[in-house]
ROSEDREN-830377 format. One record per residue (C-alpha): residue number from 1; residue in one letter; z negated, y negated, x. Coordinates in Angstrom, 3 decimals. Example, Ala and Ser with C-alpha at 12.3 -4.5 7.8 and 13.67 -1.06 7.14 Angstrom:
REM ROSEDREN-830377
PT  num  residu        up     north      east
PT    1       A    -7.800     4.500    12.300
PT    2       S    -7.140     1.060    13.670
REM end
This chain:
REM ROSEDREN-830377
PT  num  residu        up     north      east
PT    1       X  -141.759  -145.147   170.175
PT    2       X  -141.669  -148.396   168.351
PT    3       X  -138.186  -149.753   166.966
PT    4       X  -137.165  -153.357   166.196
PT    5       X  -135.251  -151.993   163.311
PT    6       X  -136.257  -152.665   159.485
PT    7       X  -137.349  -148.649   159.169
PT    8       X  -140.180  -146.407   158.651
PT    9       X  -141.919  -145.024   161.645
PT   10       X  -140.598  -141.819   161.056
PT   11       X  -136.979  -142.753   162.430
PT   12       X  -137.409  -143.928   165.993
PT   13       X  -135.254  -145.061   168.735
PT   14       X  -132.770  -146.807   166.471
PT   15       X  -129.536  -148.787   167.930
PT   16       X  -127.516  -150.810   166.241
PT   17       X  -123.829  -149.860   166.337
PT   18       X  -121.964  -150.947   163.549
PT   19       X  -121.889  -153.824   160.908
PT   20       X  -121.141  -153.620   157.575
PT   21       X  -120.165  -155.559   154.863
PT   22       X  -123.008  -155.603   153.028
PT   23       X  -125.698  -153.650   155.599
PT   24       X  -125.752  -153.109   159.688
PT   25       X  -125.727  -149.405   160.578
PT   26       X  -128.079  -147.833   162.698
PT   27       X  -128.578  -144.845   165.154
PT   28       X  -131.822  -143.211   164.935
PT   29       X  -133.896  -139.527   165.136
PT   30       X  -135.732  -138.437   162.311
PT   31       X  -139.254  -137.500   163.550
PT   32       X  -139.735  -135.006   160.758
PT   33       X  -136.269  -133.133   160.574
PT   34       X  -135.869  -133.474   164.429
PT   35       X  -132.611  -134.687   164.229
PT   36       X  -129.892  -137.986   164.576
PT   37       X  -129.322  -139.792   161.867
PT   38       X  -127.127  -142.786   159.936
PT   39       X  -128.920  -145.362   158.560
PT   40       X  -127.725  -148.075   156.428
PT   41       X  -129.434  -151.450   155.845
PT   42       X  -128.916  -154.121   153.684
PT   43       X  -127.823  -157.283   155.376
PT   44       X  -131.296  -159.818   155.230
PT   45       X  -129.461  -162.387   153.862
PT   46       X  -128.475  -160.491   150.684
PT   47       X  -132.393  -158.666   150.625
PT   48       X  -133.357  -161.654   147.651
PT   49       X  -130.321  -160.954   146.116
PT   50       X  -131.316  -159.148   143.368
PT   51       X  -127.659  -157.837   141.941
PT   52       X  -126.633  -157.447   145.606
PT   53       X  -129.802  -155.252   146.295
PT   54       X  -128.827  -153.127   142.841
PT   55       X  -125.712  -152.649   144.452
PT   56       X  -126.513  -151.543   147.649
PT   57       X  -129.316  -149.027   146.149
PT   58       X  -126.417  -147.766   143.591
PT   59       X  -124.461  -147.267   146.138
PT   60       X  -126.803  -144.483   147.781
PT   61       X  -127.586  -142.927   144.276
PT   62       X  -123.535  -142.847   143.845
PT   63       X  -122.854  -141.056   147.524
PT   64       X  -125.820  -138.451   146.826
PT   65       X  -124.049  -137.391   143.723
PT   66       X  -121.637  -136.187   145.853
PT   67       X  -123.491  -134.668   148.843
PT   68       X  -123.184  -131.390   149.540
PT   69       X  -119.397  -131.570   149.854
PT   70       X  -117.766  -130.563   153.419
PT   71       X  -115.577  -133.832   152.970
PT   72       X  -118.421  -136.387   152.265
PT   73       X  -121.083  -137.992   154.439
PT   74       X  -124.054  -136.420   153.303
PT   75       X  -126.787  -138.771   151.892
PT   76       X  -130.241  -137.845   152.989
PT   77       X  -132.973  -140.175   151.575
PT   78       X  -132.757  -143.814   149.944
PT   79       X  -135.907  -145.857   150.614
PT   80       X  -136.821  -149.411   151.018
PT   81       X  -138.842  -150.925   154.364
PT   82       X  -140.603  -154.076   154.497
PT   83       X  -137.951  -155.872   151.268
PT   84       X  -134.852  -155.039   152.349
PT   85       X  -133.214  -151.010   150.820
PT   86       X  -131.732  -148.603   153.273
PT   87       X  -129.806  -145.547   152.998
PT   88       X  -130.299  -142.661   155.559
PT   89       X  -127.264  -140.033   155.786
PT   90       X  -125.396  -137.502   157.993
PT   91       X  -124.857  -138.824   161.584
PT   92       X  -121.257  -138.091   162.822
PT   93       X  -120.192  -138.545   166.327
PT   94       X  -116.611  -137.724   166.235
PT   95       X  -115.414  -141.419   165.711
PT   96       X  -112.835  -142.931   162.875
PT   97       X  -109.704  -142.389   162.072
PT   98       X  -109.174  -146.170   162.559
PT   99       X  -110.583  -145.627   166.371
PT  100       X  -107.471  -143.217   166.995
PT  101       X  -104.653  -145.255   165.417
PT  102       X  -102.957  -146.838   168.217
PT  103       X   -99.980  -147.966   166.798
PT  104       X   -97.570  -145.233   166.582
PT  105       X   -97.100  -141.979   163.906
PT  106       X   -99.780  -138.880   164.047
PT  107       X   -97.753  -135.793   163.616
PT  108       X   -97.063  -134.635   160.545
PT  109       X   -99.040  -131.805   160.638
PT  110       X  -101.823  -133.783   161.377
PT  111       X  -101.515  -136.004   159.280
PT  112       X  -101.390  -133.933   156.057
PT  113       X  -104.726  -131.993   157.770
PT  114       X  -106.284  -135.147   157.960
PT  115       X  -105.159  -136.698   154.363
PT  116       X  -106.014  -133.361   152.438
PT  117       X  -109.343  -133.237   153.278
PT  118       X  -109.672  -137.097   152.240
PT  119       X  -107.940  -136.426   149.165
PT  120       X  -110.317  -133.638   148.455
PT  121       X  -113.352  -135.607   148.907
PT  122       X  -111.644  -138.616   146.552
PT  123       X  -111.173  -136.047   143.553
PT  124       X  -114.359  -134.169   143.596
PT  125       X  -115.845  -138.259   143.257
PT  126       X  -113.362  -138.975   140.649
PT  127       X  -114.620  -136.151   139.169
PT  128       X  -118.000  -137.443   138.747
PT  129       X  -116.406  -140.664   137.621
PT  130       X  -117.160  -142.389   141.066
PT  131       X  -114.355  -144.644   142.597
PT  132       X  -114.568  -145.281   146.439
PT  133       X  -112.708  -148.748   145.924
PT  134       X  -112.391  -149.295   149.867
PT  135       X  -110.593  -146.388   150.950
PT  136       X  -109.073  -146.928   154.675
PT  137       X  -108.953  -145.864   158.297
PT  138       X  -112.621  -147.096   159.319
PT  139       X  -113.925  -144.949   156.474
PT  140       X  -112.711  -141.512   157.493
PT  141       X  -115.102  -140.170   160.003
PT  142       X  -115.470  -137.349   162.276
PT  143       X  -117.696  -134.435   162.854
PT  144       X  -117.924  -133.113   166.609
PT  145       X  -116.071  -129.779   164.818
PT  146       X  -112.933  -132.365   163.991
PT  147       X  -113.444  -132.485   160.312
PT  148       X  -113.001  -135.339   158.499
PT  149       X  -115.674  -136.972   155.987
PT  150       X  -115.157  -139.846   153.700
PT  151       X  -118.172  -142.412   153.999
PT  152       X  -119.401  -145.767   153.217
PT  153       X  -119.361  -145.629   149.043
PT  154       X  -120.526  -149.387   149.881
PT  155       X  -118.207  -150.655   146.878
PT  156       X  -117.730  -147.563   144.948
PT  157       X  -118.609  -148.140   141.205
PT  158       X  -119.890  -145.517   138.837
PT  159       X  -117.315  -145.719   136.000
PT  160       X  -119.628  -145.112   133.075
PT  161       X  -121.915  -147.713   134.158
PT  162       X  -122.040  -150.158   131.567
PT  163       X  -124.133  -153.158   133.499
PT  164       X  -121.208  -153.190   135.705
PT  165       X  -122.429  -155.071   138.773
PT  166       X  -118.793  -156.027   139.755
PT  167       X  -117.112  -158.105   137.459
PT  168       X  -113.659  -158.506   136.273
PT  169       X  -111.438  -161.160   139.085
PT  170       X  -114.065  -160.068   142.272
PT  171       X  -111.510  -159.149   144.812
PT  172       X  -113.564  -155.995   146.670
PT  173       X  -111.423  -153.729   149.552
PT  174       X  -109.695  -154.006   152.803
PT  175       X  -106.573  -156.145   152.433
PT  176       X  -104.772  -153.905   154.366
PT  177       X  -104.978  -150.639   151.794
PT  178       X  -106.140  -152.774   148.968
PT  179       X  -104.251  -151.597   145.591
PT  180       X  -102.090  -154.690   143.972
PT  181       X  -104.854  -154.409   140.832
PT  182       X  -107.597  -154.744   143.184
PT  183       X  -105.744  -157.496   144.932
PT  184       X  -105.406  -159.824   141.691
PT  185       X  -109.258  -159.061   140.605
PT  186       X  -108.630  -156.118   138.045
PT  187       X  -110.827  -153.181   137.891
PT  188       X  -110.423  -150.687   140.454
PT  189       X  -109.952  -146.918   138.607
PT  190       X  -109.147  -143.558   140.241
PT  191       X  -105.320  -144.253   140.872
PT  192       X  -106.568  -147.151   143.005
PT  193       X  -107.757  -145.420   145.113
PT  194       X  -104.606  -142.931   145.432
PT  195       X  -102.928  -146.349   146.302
PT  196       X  -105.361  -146.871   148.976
PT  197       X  -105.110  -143.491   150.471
PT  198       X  -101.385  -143.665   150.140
PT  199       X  -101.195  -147.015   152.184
PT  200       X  -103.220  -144.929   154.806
PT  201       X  -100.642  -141.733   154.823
PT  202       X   -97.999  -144.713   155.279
PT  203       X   -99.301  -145.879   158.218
PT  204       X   -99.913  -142.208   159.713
PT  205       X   -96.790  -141.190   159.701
PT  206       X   -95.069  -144.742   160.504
PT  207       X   -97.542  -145.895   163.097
PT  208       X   -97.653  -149.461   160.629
PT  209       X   -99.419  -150.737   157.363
PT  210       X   -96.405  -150.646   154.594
PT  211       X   -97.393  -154.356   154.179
PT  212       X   -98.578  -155.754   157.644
PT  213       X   -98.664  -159.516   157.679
PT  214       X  -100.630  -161.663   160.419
PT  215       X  -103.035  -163.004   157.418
PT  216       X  -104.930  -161.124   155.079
PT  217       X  -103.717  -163.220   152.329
PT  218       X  -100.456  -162.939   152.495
PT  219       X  -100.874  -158.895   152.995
PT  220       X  -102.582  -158.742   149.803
PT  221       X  -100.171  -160.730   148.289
PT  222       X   -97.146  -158.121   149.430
PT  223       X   -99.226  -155.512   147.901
PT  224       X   -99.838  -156.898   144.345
PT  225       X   -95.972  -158.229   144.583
PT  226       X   -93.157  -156.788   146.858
PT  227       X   -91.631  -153.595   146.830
PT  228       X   -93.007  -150.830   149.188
PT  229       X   -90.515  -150.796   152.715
PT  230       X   -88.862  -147.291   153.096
PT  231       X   -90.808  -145.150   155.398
PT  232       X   -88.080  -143.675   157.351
PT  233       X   -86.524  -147.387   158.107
PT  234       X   -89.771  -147.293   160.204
PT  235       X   -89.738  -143.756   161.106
PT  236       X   -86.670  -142.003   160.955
PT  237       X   -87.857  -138.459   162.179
PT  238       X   -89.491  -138.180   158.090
PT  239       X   -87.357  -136.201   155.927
PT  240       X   -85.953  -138.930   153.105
PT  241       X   -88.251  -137.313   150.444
PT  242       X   -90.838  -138.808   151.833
PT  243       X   -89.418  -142.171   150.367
PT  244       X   -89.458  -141.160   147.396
PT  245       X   -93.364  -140.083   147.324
PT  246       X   -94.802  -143.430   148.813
PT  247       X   -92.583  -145.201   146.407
PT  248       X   -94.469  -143.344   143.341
PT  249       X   -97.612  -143.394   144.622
PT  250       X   -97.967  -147.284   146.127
PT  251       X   -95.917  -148.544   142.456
PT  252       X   -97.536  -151.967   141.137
PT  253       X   -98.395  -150.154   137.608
PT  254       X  -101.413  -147.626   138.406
PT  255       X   -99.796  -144.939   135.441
PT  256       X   -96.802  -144.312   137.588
PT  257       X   -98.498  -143.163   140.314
PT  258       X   -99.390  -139.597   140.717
PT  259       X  -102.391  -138.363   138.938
PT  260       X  -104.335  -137.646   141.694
PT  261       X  -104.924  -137.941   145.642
PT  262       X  -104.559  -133.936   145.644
PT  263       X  -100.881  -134.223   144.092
PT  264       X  -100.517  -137.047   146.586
PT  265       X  -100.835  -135.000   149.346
PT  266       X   -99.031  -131.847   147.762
PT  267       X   -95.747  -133.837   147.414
PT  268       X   -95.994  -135.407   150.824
PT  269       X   -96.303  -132.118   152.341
PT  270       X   -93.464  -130.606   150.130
PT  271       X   -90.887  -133.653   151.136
PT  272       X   -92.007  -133.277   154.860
PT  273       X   -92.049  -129.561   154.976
PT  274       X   -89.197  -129.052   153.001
PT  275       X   -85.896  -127.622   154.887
PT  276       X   -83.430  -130.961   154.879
PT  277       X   -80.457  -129.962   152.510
PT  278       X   -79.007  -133.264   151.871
PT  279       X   -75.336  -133.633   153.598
PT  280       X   -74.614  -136.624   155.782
PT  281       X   -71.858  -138.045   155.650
PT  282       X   -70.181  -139.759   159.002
PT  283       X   -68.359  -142.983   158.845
PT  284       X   -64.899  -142.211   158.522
PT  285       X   -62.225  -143.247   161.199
PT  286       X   -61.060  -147.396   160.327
PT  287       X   -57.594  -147.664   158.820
PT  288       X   -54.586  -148.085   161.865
PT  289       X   -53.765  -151.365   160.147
PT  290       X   -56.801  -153.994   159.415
PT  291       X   -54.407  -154.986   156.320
PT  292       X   -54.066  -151.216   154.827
PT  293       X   -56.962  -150.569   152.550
PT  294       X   -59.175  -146.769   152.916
PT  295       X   -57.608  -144.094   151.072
PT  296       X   -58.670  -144.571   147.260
PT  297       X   -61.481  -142.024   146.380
PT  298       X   -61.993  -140.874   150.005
PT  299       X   -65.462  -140.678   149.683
PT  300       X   -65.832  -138.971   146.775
PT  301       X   -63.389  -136.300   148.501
PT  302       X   -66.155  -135.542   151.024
PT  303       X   -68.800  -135.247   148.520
PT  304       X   -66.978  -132.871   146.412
PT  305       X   -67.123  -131.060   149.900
PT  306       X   -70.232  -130.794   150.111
PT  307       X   -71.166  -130.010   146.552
PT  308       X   -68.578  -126.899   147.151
PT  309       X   -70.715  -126.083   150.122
PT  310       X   -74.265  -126.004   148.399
PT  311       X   -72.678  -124.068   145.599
PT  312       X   -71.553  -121.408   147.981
PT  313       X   -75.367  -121.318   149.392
PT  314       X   -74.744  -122.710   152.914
PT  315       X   -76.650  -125.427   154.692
PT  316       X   -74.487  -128.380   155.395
PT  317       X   -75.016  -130.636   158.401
PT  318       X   -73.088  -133.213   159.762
PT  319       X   -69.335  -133.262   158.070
PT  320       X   -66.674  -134.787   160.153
PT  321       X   -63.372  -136.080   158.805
PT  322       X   -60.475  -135.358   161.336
PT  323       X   -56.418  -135.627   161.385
PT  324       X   -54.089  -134.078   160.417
PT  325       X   -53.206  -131.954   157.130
PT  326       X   -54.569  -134.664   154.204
PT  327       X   -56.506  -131.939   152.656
PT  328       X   -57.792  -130.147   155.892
PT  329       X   -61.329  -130.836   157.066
PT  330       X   -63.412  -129.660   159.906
PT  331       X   -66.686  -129.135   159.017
PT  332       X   -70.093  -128.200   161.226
PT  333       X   -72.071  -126.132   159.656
PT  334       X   -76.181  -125.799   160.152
PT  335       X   -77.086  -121.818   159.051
PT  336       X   -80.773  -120.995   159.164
PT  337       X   -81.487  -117.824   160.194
PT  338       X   -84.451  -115.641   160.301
PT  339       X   -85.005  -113.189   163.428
PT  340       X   -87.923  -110.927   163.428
PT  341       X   -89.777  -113.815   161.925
PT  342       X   -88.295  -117.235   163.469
PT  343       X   -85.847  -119.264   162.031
PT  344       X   -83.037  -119.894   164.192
PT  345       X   -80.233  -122.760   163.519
PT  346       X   -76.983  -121.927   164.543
PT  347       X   -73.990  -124.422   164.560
PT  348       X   -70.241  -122.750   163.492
PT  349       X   -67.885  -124.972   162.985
PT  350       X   -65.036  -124.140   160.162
PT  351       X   -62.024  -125.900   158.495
PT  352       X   -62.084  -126.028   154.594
PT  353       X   -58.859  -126.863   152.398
PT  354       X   -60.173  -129.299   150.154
PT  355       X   -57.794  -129.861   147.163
PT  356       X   -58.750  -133.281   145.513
PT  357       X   -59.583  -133.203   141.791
PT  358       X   -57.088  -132.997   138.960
PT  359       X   -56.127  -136.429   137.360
PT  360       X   -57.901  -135.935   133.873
PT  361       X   -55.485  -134.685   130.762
PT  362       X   -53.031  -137.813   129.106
PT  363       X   -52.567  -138.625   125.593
PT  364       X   -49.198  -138.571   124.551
PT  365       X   -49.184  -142.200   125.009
PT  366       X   -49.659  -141.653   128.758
PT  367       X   -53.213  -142.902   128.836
PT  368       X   -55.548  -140.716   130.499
PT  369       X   -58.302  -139.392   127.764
PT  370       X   -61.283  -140.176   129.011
PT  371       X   -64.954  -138.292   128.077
PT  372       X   -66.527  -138.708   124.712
PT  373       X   -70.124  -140.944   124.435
PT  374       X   -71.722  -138.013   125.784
PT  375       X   -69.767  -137.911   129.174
PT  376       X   -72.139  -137.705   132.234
PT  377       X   -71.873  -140.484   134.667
PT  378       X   -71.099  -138.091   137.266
PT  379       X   -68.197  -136.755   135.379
PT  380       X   -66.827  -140.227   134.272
PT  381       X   -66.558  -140.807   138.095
PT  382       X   -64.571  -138.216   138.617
PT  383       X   -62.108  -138.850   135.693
PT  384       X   -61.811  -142.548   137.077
PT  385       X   -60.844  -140.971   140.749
PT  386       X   -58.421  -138.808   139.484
PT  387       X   -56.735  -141.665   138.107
PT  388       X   -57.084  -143.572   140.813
PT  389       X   -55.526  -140.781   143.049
PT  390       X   -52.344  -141.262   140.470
PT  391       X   -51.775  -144.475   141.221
PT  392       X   -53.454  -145.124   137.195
PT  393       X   -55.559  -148.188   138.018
PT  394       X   -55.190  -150.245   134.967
PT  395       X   -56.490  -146.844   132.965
PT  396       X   -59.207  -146.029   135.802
PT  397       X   -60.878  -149.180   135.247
PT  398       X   -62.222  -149.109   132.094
PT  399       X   -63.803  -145.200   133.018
PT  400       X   -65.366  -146.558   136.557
PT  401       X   -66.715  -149.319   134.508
PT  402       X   -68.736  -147.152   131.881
PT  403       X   -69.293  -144.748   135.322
PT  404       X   -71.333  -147.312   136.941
PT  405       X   -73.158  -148.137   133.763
PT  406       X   -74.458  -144.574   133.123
PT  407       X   -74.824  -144.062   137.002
PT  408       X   -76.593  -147.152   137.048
PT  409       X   -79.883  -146.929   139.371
PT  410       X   -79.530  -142.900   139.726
PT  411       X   -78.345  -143.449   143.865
PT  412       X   -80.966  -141.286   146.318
PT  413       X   -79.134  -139.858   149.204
PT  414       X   -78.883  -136.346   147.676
PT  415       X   -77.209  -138.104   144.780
PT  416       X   -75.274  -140.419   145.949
PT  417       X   -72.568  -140.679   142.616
PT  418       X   -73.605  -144.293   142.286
PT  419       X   -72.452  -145.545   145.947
PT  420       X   -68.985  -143.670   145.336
PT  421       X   -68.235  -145.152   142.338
PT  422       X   -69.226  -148.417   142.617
PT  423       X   -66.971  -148.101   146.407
PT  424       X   -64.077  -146.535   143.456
PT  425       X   -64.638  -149.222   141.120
PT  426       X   -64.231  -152.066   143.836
PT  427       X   -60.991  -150.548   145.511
PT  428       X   -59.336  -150.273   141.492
PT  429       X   -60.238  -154.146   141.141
PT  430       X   -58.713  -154.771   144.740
PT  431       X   -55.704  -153.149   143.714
PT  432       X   -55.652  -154.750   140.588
PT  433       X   -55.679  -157.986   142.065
PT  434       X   -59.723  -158.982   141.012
PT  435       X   -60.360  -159.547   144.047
PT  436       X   -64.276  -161.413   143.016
PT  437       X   -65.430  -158.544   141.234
PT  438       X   -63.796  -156.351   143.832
PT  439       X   -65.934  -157.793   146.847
PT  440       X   -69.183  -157.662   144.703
PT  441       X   -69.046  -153.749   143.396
PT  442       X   -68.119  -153.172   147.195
PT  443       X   -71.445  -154.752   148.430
PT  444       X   -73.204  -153.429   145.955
PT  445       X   -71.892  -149.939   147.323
PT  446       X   -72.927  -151.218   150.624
PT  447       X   -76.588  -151.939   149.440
PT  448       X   -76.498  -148.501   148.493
PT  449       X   -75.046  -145.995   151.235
PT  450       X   -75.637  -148.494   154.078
PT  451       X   -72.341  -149.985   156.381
PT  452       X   -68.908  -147.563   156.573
PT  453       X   -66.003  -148.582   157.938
PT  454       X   -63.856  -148.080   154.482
PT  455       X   -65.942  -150.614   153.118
PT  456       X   -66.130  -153.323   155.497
PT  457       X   -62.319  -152.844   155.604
PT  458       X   -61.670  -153.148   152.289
PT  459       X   -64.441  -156.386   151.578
PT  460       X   -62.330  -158.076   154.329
PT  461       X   -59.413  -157.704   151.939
PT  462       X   -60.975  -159.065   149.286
PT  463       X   -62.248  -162.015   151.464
PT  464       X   -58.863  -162.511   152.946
PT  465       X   -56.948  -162.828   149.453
PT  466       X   -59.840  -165.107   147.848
PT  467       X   -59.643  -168.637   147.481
PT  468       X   -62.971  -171.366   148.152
PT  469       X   -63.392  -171.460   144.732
PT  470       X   -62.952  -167.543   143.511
PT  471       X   -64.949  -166.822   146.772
PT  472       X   -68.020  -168.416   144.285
PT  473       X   -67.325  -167.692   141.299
PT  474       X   -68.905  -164.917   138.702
PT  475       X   -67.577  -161.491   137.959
PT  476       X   -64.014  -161.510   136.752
PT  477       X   -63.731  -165.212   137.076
PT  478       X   -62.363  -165.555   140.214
PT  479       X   -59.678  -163.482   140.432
PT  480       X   -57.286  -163.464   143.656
PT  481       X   -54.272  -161.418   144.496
PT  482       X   -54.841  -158.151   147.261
PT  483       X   -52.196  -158.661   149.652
PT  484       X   -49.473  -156.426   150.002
PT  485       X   -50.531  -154.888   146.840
PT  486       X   -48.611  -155.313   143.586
PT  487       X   -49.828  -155.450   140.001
PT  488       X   -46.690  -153.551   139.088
PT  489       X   -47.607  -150.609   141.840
PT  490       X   -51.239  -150.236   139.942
PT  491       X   -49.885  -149.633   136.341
PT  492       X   -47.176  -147.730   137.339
REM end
C-alpha cells in the first residue's frame, strides 16, 4: 500500500503522530523485517538547509553509537527519500513519561526505577562522549514490558567533533529542564545533562518543575539565576536529605554537581531510603508573661538531649518539653525493631534528667577562659551558653560572637548549632540592652530553624524597647534598653 509519507516503499502504512523540533515522526511497518517501526523526518523546511540537514543525519550516526543498550531507542537504518534524511528506529508503544505526569509526586520507588535506568542510558552516552542536551519527560519512553528508553538524540552533540554544528550563545533544550549554562548559550557538557535529569527527579517526586513560571523565559531565567526551592517545602513526605542532593546536583557551576547521572541517582536513593535519624524538635510552650523573655539557652538544652540520645544508639522522634522539675524531660522515643524479618516501630515514652552544661573554667580575674584559635564552633557555643546560664552576659558575648562566625553557614537540620547560637547570641544582646543587633541575630535564627514561640517572644522584646530610629539602624548602632532587664543584672 502506497503512503503519503516522504519514505521508501519498503515502510508502508505510515501515520503521522508526533512533531518534532527539527523532523515529524512517523508510524510505519517495515516490509522486509515484518515489523512497526519509528521513523524520523526532517522537517521540509529545513531539507535545503545544509548545516541543519548535517545535523539531523549526525544525529542518527550519534544514537546508533549507542544502540544496543536496553535503555536507548534503538536506531535501525539512516537513509534519505526524495531530499529530505530520515532516521528509522525502535517503535515503542508504552507512551512518555511526560504522558503520565499529572501533576502530583510518583512514588519514590518509582521514581528512582524510572530515573536509574535514564541515568544509565545518559552515562553509557557520556561514555562515548555523546551529550543528549534535551533531557526531559517527553524523551523517556516506554516499552509495552514498562522499561524505560531514552530517545530523540535530536540535539545531542558528539563532543570530539571539531566542526561543531552548534555554536557557542545557541540556546538548544526544553526551558523547563534546561541547565543555567545551556540557558545563557554556553556549551552543553555531561553535567548538563545531570542538571537536566535532576530537574526531572524534582518534579517526580514534587509533582512540579523546581522552576515553573507561566513563560518560558522567565523559567529559563530562574534556572541560570535563582536558587533551587527546597523539595520538601513542596513535598513534605521526602526525607530532608533529599534537599541536600537536588541542591548539589541543580548548582549554577556545572563542577559542583555530582560527577555523574549514576551518582545522581545513588544519593537520591540513599537520602530517600535512608532511616530518618534527625530529632525534631517541638515548639516549646510561650512564656506565662508576654514581657518575660524564653529561658536563656533553652534550645540548646534540648539539643544536647538529643545528641545524648544518638550517642546512646536510640532513635529519637518527636521530643516534648513538659513542666515541672527544670531539668526533667519527657521524651517519645521511636525504636526500630526487627521481627522475623520486618521492622517494627514502637513508641515508649521515658523521662531523662538532663543536667545543663557546666559554665566553662574562670581566670582568676573572673572572666570565663574561653577556647584557643582552634576551638570548634560547636564548642564555642557551648562555652557562650554556659555563661549565659550564669547570668555572664557581658563575657558570653564576645564567645557567641566568634561562635556564629565559625558556625557560619554550617545549619542543616541534623546540625542545627548555627540556629541555637545565633537564638543565644540574640537573647545575650537583649539582655545586654542591644536591642538592634538583638532583633537581627534572632531573625536570622528564624531564617534558619523556621518560627518557635521563644523567638517570636523574645523579637517582640526587642521591638517593644526600640525606638523609630534604632528600629533602622545597622548592627550595634541602634541600641535600646530590654525592659525589665538591667545592665547591672547581665555583668553581675
Amino acid at each position: 500500500m502506497a503512503s503519503d509519507a516522504p519514505l521508501p516503499a519498503r515502510y508502508e502504512r505510515a501515520r503521522l503522530t508526533a512533531h518534532g523540533g527539527m523532523g515529524d515522526i512517523y508510524v510505519a511497518r517495515d516490509r522486509v523485517l515484518k515489523r512497526d517501526v519509528a521513523v524520523k523526518v526532517l522537517l521540509e523546511r529545513f531539507a535545503a538547509d545544509h548545516d541543519l540537514r548535517e545535523r539531523f543525519k549526525r544525529e542518527g550516526l550519534a544514537a546508533a553509537r549507542l544502540s544496543g543498550h536496553p535503555h536507548v531507542v534503538t536506531i535501525f537504518d539512516v537513509g534519505e527519500w526524495s531530499g529530505r534524511p530520515f532516521i528509522v528506529m525502535e517503535y515503542l508503544n508504552g507512551g512518555t513519561l511526560a504522558g503520565r505526569l499529572r501533576g502530583a509526586p510518583v512514588s519514590p520507588p518509582q521514581a528512582i526505577e524510572w530515573l536509574a535506568e535514564t541515568a544509565d542510558a545518559l552515562d553509557a552516552a557520556h561514555a562515548e562522549g555523546i551529550v543528549h542536551r534535551d533531557v526531559k519527560p517527553a524523551n523517556l519512553l516506554f516499552d509495552s514490558r514498562e522499561l524505560l528508553h531514552v530517545g530523540d538524540f535530536g540535539i545531542a552533540r558528539v563532543l570530539d567533533d571539531s566542526s561543531s554544528l552548534t555554536l557557542t550563545g545557541t540556546v538548544l533544550g526544553t526551558t523547563g529542564y534546561i541547565s543555567p549554562e545551556q540557558a545563557q548559550g554556553q556549551p552543553a557538557t555531561a553535567a548538563s545533562d545531570v542538571y537536566s535529569l535532576a530537574a526531572v527527579a524534582y518534579e517526580l517526586l514534587t509533582g512540579t518543575r523546581p522552576f515553573e513560571r507561566k513563560s518560558s523565559t522567565a523559567e529559563a531565567a530562574a534556572h541560570a539565576h535563582e536558587p533551587p526551592p527546597r523539595a520538601t517545602a513542596r513535598n513534605p513526605d521526602l526525607r530532608s536529605g533529599v534537599d541536600e542532593v537536588f541542591e548539589r546536583a541543580l548548582a549554577k557551576d556545572p563542577r559542583q554537581r555530582q560527577p555523574s547521572a549514576g551518582e545522581l541517582v545513588a544519593d537520591l536513593r540513599s537520602a530517600i531510603e535512608a532511616p530518618e535519624q534527625q530529632t525534631r524538635l517541638l515548639p516549646l510552650p510561650p512564656p506565662t508573661r508576654f514581657d518575660r523573655p524564653p529561658r536563656p539557652g533553652r534550645l540548646v538544652a534540648l539539643a544536647l538531649l538529643a545528641a545524648l540520645l544518638a550517642a546512646a544508639g536510640i532513635a529519637a522522634g518527636t521530643i516534648l518539653a513538659t513542666g515541672g522539675s527544670d531539668n526533667a524531660r519527657t521524651v517519645v522515643l521511636h525504636r526500630t525493631v526487627t521481627t522475623r524479618g520486618r521492622a517494627v516501630e514502637r513508641r515508649v515514652t521515658v523521662t531523662q534528667t538532663v543536667e545543663p552544661p557546666p559554665a566553662p573554667a574562670s581566670s582568676p580575674g573572673g572572666a570565663a577562659t574561653s577556647g584557643g584559635a582552634g576551638t570548634s564552633g560547636s564548642t564555642l557555643a557551648l562555652q557562650g551558653y554556659g555563661l549565659m546560664q550564669n547570668g555572664q552576659y557581658s563575657q558570653a558575648l564576645p564567645v557567641l560572637r566568634r561562635a556564629a562566625s565559625a558556625l557560619q553557614g554550617t545549619y542543616s537540620q541534623t546540625s542545627p548549632d548555627e540556629a541555637y547560637n545565633d537564638y543565644n547570641l540574640g537573647y545575650t544582646l537583649l539582655q545586654l540592652g542591644d536591642c538592634s543587633e538583638a532583633l537581627q541575630w534572632m531573625t536570622r535564627s528564624e531564617q534558619l530553624q523556621g518560627s518557635r514561640s521563644e523567638i517570636d517572644s523574645a523579637k517582640a522584646q526587642a521591638n517593644s524597647c526600640l525606638s523609630p530610629t534604632a528600629a533602622s539602624s545597622g548592627p550595634g548602632n541602634g541600641k535600646g534598653k530590654a525592659k525589665g532587664h538591667a545592665k547591672g543584672h547581665a555583668n553581675s
